[in-house]
Backbone as CSV, one residue per row, in Angstrom:
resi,resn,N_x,N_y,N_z,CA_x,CA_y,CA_z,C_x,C_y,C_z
1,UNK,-53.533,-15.538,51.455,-52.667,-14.537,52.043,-53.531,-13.547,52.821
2,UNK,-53.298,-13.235,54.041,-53.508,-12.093,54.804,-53.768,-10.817,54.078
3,UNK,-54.974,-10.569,54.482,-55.166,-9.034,54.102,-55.056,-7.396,55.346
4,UNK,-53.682,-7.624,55.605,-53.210,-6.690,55.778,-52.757,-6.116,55.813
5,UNK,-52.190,-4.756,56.035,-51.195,-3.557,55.568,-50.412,-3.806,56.320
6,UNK,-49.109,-3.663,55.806,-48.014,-3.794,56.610,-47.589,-2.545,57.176
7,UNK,-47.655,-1.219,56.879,-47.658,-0.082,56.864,-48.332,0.500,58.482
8,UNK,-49.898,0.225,58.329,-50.812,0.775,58.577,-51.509,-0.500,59.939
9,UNK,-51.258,-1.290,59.216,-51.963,-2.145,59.931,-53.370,-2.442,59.517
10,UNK,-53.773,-1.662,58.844,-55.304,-2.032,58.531,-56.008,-3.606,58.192
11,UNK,-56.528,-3.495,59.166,-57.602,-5.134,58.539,-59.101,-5.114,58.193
12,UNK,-59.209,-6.613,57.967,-60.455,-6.523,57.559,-61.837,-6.177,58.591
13,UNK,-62.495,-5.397,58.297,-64.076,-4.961,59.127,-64.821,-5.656,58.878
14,UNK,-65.342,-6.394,60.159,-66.370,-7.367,60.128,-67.700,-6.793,60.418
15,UNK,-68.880,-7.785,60.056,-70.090,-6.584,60.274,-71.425,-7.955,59.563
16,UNK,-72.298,-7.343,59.841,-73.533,-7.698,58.545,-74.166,-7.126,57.500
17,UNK,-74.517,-8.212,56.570,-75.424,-7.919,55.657,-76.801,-7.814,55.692
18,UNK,-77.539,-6.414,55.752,-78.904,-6.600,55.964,-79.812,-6.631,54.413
19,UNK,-80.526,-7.643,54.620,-81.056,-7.425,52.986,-82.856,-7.149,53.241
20,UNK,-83.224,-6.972,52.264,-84.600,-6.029,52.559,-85.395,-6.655,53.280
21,UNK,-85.593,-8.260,53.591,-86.895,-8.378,54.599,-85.837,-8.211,55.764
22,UNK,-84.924,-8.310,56.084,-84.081,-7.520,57.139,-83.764,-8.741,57.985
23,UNK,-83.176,-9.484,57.040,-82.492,-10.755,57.122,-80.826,-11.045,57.543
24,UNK,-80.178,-11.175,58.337,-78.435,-10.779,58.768,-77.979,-12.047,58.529
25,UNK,-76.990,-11.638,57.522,-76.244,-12.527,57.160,-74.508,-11.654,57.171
26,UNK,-73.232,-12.332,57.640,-72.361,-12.210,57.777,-71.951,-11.516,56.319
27,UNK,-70.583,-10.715,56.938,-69.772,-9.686,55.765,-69.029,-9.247,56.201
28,UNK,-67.773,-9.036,55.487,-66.574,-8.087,56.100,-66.031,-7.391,54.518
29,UNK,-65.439,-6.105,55.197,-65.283,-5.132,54.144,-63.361,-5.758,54.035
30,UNK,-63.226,-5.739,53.435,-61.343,-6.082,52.695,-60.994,-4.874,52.803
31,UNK,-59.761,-4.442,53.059,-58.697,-3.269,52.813,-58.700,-2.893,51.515
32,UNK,-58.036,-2.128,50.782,-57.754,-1.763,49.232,-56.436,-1.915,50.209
33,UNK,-56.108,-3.561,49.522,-54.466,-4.138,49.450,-53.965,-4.030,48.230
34,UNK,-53.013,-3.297,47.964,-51.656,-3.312,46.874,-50.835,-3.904,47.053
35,UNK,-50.151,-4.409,46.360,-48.475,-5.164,46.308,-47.499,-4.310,45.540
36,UNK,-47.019,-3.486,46.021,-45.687,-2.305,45.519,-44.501,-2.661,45.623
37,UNK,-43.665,-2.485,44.886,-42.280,-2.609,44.924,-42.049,-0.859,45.164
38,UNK,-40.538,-0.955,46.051,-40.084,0.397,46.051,-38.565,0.058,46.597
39,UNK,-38.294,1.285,45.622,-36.725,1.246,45.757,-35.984,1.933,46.980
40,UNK,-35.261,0.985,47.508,-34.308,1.480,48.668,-33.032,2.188,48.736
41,UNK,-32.814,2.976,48.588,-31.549,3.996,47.683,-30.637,3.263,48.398
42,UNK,-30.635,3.341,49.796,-29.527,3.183,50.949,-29.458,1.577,50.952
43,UNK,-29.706,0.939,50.413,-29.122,-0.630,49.962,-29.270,-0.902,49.009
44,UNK,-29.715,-0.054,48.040,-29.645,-0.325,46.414,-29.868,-1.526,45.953
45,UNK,-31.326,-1.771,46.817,-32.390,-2.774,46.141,-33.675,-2.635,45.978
46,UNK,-34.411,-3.384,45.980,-35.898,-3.253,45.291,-36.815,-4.293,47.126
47,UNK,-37.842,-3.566,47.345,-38.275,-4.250,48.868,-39.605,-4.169,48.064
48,UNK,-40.823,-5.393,48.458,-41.864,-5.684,47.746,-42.789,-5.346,49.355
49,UNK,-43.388,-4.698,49.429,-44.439,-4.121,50.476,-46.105,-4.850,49.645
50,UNK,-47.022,-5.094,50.756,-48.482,-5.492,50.771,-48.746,-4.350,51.215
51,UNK,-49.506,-2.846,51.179,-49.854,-1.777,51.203,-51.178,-1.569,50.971
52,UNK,-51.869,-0.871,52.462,-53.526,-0.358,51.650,-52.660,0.861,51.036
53,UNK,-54.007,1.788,50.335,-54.455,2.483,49.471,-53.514,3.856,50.685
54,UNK,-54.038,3.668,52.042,-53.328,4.499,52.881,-52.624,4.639,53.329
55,UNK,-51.607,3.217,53.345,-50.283,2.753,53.563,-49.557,3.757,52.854
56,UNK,-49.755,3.654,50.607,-49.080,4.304,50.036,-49.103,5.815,50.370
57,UNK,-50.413,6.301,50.639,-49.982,7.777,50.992,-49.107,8.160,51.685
58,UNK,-48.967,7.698,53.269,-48.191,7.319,54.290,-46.773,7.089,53.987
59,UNK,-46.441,6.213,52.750,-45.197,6.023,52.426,-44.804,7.462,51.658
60,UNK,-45.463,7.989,50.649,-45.221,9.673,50.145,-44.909,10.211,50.423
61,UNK,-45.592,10.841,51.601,-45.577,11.493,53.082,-44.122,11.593,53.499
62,UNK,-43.603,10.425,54.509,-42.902,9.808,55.034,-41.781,9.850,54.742
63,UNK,-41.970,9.302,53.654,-40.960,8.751,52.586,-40.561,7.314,53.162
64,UNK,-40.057,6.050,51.871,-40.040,5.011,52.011,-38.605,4.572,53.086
65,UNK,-37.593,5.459,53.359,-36.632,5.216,54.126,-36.820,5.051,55.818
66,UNK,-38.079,6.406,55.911,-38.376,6.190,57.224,-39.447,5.224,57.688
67,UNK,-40.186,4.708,56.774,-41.058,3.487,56.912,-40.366,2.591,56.939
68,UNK,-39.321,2.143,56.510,-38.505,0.931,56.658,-37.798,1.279,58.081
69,UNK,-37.503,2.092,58.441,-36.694,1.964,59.611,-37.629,1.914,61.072
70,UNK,-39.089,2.588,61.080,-40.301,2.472,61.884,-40.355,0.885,61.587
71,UNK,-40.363,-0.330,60.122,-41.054,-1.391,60.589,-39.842,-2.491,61.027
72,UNK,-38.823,-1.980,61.113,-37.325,-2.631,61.166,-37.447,-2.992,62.752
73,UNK,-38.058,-1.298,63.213,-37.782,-1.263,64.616,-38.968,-2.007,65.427
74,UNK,-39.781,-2.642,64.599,-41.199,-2.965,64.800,-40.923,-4.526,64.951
75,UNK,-39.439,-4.746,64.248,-39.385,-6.386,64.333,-39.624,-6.831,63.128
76,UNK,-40.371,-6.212,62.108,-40.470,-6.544,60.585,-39.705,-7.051,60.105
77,UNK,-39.498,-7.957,59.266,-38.095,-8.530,57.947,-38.509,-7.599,57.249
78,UNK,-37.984,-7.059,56.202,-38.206,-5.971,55.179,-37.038,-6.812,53.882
């Protein structure tokens, strides 16, 4: 599965590994991906979101009604 935020968009950062004789070898940093459930008052169900760490703040913030209607309008299935 894809590691990215559905929220945020965040992906993975690609880059290298330098190790002490200063040798490059490939690396990428992963998101802090969550899998959250959150409740939708206004259809009185349960929507399962893939969320970084900054997604959820974002959803707090926001609140989860207007994130659904930003990724609705985005073309998202929700």
């Amino acid at each position: 599965m894809s590691s990215v935020c559905q929220v945020t968009g965040r992906k993975p950062g690609y880059g290298k590994r330098v190790s002490h004789s200063h040798k490059r070898t490939s690396r990428r940093w992963d998101p802090n991906i969550q899998s959250r459930r959150y409740w939708l008052p206004s259809e009185g169900r349960w929507i399962r979101l893939r969320v970084s760490a900054k997604g959820i703040k974002t959803i707090d913030k926001r609140g989860i009604e207007a994130v659904v209607a930003q990724l609705r309008a985005e073309g998202v299935r929700v």
